[in-house]
N, C-alpha and C positions, 0 to 999 in steps of 0.2 A: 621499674615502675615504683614509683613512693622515693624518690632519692631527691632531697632536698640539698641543692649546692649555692654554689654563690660565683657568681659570675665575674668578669674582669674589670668589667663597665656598668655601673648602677641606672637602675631603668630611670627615668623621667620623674617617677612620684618617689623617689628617694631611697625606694627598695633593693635591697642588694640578695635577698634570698628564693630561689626559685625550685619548685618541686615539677618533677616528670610528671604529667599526666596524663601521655601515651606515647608509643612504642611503634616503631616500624621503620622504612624508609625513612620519613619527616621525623621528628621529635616532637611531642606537644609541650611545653612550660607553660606553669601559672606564675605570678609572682605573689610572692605570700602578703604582701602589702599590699596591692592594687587587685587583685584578682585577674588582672590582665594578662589573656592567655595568646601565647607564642610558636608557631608553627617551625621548626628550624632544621635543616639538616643534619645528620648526623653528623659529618667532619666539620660542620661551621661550628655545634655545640662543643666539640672534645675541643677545639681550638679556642674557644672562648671561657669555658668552664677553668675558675682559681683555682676552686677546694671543694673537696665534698663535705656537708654538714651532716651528714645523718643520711648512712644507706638505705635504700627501702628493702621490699620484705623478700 
């Protein structure tokens, strides 16, 4: 939770950084530039996620 990474492929409004902001089955992401938030699987995120930028807490 709070783990802001950076993805393989840049969202649409030109953002490349995204923070978890929920946990479970699904994955939530915002993007810290668009605030446009992302419901994702969990094997679809670890497959898509570059780098981590800053662990969360």
């Amino acid at each position: 939770m709070g783990d802001i990474f950076r993805l393989k492929k840049k969202h649409p409004c030109g953002g490349d950084q995204w923070q978890v902001v929920r946990l479970g089955a699904d994955i939530g992401i915002r993007c810290l530039k668009c605030q446009h938030y992302v419901l994702l699987g969990r094997g679809v995120l670890e497959r898509r996620v570059k780098e981590i930028i800053s662990p969360g807490q």
